[in-house]
Residue, then its C-alpha position, 0 to 999 in steps of 0.5 A: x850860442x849853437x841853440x836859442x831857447x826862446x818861450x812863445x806863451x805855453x810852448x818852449x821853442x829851441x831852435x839849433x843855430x850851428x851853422x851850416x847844417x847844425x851839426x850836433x857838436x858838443x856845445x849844441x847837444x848840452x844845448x839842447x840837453x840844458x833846454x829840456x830841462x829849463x822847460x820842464x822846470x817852467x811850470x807855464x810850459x806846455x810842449x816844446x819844439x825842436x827846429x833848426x836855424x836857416x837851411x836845414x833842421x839837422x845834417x848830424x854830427x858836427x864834423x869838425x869833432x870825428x875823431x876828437x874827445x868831443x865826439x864821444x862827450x856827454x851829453x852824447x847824441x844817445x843822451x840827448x834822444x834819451x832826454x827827449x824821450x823822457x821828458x814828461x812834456x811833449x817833444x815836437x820836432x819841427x825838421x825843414x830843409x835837411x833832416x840827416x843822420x843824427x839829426x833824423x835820430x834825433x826827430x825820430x826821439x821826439x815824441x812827435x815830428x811835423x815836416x815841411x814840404x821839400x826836407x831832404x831826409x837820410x840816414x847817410x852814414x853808410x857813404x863813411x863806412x859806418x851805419x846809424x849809431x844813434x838809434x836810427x836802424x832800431x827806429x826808423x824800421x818801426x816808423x816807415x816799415x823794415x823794407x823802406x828803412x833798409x833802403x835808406x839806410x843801406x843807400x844812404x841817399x836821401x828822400x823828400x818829405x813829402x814823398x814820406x809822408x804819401x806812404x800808408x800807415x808811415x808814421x815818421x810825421x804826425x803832419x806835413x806843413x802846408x809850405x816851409x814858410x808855415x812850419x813854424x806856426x803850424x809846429x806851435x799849434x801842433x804842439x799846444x793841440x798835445x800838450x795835454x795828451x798822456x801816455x807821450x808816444x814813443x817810437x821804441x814802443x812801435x812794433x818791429x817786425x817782417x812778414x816773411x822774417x828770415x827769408x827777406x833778411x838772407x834775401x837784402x843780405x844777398x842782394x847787398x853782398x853783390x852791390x857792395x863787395x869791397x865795403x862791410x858797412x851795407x851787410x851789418x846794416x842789414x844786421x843791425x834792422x834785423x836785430x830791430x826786428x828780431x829782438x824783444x827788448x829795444x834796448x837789445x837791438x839798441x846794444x846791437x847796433x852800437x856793437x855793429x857801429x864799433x866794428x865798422x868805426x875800427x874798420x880800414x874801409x871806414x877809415x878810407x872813407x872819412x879819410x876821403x870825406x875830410x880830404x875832398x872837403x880839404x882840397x878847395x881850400x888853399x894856405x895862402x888863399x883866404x877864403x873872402x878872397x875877392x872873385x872875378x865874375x864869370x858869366x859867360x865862357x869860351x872853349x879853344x877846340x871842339x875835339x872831345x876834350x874841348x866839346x866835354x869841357x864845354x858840355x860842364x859849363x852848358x849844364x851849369x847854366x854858363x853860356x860858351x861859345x866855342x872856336x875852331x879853325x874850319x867849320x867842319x871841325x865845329x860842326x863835328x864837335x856839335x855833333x857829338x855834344x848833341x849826340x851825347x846829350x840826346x844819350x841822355x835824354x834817352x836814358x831818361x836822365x836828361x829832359x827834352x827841354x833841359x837839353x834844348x836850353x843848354x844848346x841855347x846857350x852854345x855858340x861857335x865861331x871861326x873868329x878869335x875876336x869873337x871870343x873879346x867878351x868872355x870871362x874865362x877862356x879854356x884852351x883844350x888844344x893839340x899838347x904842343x907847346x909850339x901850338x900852346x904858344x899859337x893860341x895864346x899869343x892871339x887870346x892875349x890880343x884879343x881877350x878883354x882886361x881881366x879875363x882868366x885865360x887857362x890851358x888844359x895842357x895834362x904835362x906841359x910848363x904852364x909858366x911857359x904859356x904863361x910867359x906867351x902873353x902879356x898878362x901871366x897873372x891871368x894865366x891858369x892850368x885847368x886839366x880836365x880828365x877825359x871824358x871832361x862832362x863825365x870825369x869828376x876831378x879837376x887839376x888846377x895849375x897854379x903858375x909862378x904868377x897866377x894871381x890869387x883872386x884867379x885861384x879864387x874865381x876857378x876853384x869856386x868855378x869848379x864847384x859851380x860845375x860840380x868838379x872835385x878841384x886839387x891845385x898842383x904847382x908846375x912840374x911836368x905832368x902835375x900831380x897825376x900824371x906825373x904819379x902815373x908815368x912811374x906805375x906805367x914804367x913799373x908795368x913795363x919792367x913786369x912784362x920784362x920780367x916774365x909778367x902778361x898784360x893779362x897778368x899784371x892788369x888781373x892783380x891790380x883790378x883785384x886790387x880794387x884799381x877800376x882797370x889795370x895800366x895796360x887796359x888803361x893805355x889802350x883806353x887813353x891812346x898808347x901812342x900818347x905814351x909814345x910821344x910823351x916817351x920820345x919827349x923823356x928821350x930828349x930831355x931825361x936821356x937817363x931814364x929806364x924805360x921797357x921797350x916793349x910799349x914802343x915795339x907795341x906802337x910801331x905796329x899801329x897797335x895805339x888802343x881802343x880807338x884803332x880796335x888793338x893795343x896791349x888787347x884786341x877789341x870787338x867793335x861795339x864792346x869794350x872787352x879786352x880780348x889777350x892776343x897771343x902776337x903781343x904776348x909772342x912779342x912781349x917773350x921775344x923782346x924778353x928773349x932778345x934781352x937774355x932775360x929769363x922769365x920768372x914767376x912773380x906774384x900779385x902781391x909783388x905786381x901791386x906792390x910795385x905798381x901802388x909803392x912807385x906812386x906812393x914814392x913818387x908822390x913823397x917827392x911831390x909833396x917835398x917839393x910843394x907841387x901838391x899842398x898836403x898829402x890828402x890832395x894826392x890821395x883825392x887825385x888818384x880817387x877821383x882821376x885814376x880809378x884808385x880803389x875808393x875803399x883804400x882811400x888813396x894812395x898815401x892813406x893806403x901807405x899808411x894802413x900799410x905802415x910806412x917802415x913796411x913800404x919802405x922796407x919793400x922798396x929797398x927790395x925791389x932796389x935791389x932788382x937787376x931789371x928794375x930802376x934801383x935809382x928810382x927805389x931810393x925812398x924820397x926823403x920825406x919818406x925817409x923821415x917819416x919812418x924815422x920819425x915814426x909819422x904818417x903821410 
């Protein structure tokens, strides 16, 4: 049963119990449905309450149902509200803990809502690129006010109850419980002190309107068009409380909204974003990893290295309460990398976002030694180290003397064979790859190495580690550059064939930030180090010697010119600002190199710069998931969201191919095979790709 329905003397109590928020699934709207009316037919009940089961009154949907014939059944959420509203004895909603979407729809139904101190309340549906399609934009404005309802519903975010119910003239709670523990007592006396009171309140009845009208809707609307460029969902929330505001009849703006929810539900923004909403939500999980698989304790960390990779892993393991202690070879570079954790948590601090004591606790909890044997006691060990197999091996070799039975030994190598390192100590089911992505206590995602022998409960124990540190975590197989970099290496390659072909760094880097990439690969390059590519480049020589490559990212390097950190790269930068400034000696170059080539520059378009740049992803990622490395196509698309600066709204690089339509991407890529200039090899669809068209299927 997904709802109890229990009689406490002359109050009906039904209490939701769809764990783990509740969610409002078909079998728990019938539910709900079937004890109204069991409760109005009992002559002996007065009142009925509404709660929730364990941690949370409602999140909403159930999410197991998008997109499914459950979602839309009857009874559906507005059949449900429907029955509450019009049930001939009193509703109370009694909301705890969380009280979210269609499951605040759902209290704002009732004809009363008591709540308990501490109850996140939200109508987050604009975070999928959709609005609240239960009545939430019709009634929430007439309980809380048109200005603190568009708020919440154009943010999304959630606010406490209590901070509700302080608001003059709210009318969102009738009462605020004394604690949480006492909601349920005081939701029965509540709802016995109304039983008899008649005509029943009705939040649709409640007047709707703003004193300055048209003025404050153009207003949001402004405000909300320059927040949310690239997402339509924001605009027609405001659309849809102006319509609370501005028609007669509620059931006119109830018909609005829905109209305004269809739009956005058919929308490709939307579909990005549930698609990255179920894939995030995927990633965690692996096949032949079940979910009670056992886990090692992990109760205090060790960091290899006190660089900026080293000190920002540490920092993530600091804020989640984890003690480190953190090794390097001389004290100066130790006392360099407390530096700027400090540095970087007093940042924090300053900006308000950090209290004193916070940041005083986290240093507590740091420790740094010279001493490999000092590290003998920790659960998990992180090598972030030079990424160099000879110095991989190095470290390895001594955390295999040293470190206990037991504990999980991990790399932050970004390319190199983690079997390999594995096969450095005596214990390779130990061993894992965990790359971070610069900077590591900012960066969201998190690269998880699975080696040929890494032991199951190893994946277990740091998947459920990177969710302590509020990394998104996406296991890849061993291949050189994993899932990410092994995608980026063909966009940068694509990038330098453009500048052969008559294309600026400006150019090409304006067009796939237009796109909706956070920056272009060329401002990537100097942001990263282009003497990373460079090292990574002379390694391709060696070991593909057959690999294309443009020439021009070497000449670049040979004058020095390695990015941000030296102050020129592809661009110029100006000491305390991150503007990149075009210099006319690279483009010079760039022409002259073209020239020496005997390569006549062509015009090329934005739609042809993005094309190859976002399809040589797309292709190699189809080779990827032939191969295993990546576990399902979704993982890729979470990668390139949360590691790359992917355009959220596009929802990943595969799901962008298939709003695309995979016989059109294929079709584009045997264009561009056809290329003099390009690699035609490369262009050759992956055979996954290949079949999918054939078979006329998606990613």
């Amino acid at each position: 049963m997904t709802a109890q329905y229990q009689v406490h003397g002359d109050v009906a109590v039904i209490t939701l119990n769809n764990p783990p928020v509740n969610g409002l699934g078909l079998a728990t709207r019938r539910a709900i449905v079937d004890g109204l009316e069991r409760a109005q037919r009992d002559a002996a009940v007065k009142a009925i309450v509404i709660t929730g089961a364990g941690a949370a009154f409602s999140g909403g949907a159930d999410i197991t149902e998008f997109g499914t014939d459950k979602a839309l059944a009857e009874p559906n959420l507005h059949t449900v509200i429907a029955a509450a509203e019009q049930c001939a004895k009193p509703v109370v909603a009694a909301i705890h803990s969380v009280c979210m979407g269609g499951g605040l729809e759902l209290a704002l139904g009732c004809h009363y809502r008591i709540a308990a101190p501490g109850c996140s309340v939200a109508l987050p549906e604009v975070k999928l690129g959709l609005l609240p399609g239960a009545g939430g934009t019709q009634r929430l404005p007439r309980v809380v006010g048109v200005e603190a309802a568009l708020n919440m519903i154009v943010s999304g975010e959630p606010v406490k109850s209590e901070l509700i119910a302080g608001v003059p003239g709210q009318k969102l709670f009738d009462r605020l419980a004394a604690s949480p523990e006492a909601l349920a007592a005081e939701a029965l006396a509540f709802a016995r002190s109304v039983a008899n009171v008649r005509p029943l309140p009705l939040v649709r009845n409640l007047p709707c309107k703003h004193p300055q009208g048209d003025a404050y809707f153009q207003f949001a609307r402004n405000m909300v068009k320059g927040m949310s460029k690239n997402f339509p969902a924001p605009a027609k929330c405001v659309d849809a409380v102006e319509a609370a505001a501005k028609h007669k009849k509620f059931d006119d703006g109830l018909k609005a909204e829905r109209e305004l929810f269809i739009q956005l539900m058919w929308s490709p923004e939307s579909r990005a974003l549930r698609h990255l909403f179920f894939a995030e939500r995927a990633a965690s999980k692996i096949p032949d990893v079940p979910a009670d698989t056992p886990r090692r304790d992990i109760q205090a960390v060790a960091v290899i290295g006190a660089g900026t990779m080293g000190g920002g892993i540490a920092m993530n393991f600091l804020n989640a309460g984890i003690p480190v202690k953190m090794l390097e070879m001389k004290q100066e570079a130790l006392d360099r990398g407390l530096a700027t954790i400090r540095k970087n948590y007093e940042a924090q601090v300053k900006k308000g976002k950090l209290k004193a004591d916070k940041y005083e606790q986290r240093m507590v909890l740091l420790s740094t030694t010279l001493d490999y044997a000092d590290l003998k006691n920790a659960d998990l060990v992180i090598e972030a180290v030079f990424e160099d197999l000879g110095v991989k091996e190095q470290v390895f070799r001594q955390l295999d003397a040293v470190m206990k039975p037991g504990a999980i030994l991990a790399s932050n190598t970004s390319t190199l064979d983690v079997n390999k390192i594995a096969a450095f100590t005596a214990r390779p089911q130990d061993v894992v790859g965990l790359h971070f992505f610069s900077p590591a206590n900012v960066m969201k995602l998190l690269e998880v190495v699975r080696g040929d022998e890494t032991a199951k409960d190893v994946m277990a124990t740091v998947m459920a580690v990177a969710k302590k540190i509020r990394k998104t975590a996406v296991v890849s197989g061993v291949c050189d550059g994993f899932i990410g970099n092994r995608m980026i290496e063909q966009y940068g390659r694509q990038g330098g064939f453009l500048l052969d072909e008559g294309c600026t760094p400006a150019q090409v880097d304006k067009a796939i930030e237009k796109f909706g990439f956070a920056m272009g690969p060329f401002r990537m390059g100097d942001l990263a180090g282009n003497d990373i590519g460079w090292a990574i480049r002379k390694r391709r020589a060696i070991e593909r010697p057959g690999m294309k490559y443009s020439k021009t990212a070497d000449l670049l390097c040979e004058q020095g010119r390695f990015g941000q950190k030296v102050g020129k790269g592809w661009y110029d930068y100006v000491p305390g600002r991150r503007d990149a400034i075009p210099n006319a000696e690279v483009e010079q170059m760039i022409a002259e190199h073209r020239q020496a080539l005997g390569i006549t520059p062509r015009t090329i378009s934005d739609e042809e710069i993005v094309q190859r740049l976002v399809f040589s992803l797309v292709n190699e990622a189809a080779h990827i998931l032939e191969e295993g490395i990546a576990n399902k196509a979704s993982d890729v698309d979470v990668v390139y969201i949360f590691g790359y600066g992917f355009p959220v709204h596009r929802g990943g690089p595969l799901n962008y191919a298939n709003e695309v339509g995979l016989f059109n991407v294929v079709a584009a890529m045997r264009r561009f095979a056809q290329n003099p200039l390009d690699d035609a090899q490369f262009w050759q669809p992956a055979p996954l790709l290949s079949r999918l068209v054939a078979e006329g299927k998606q990613f």
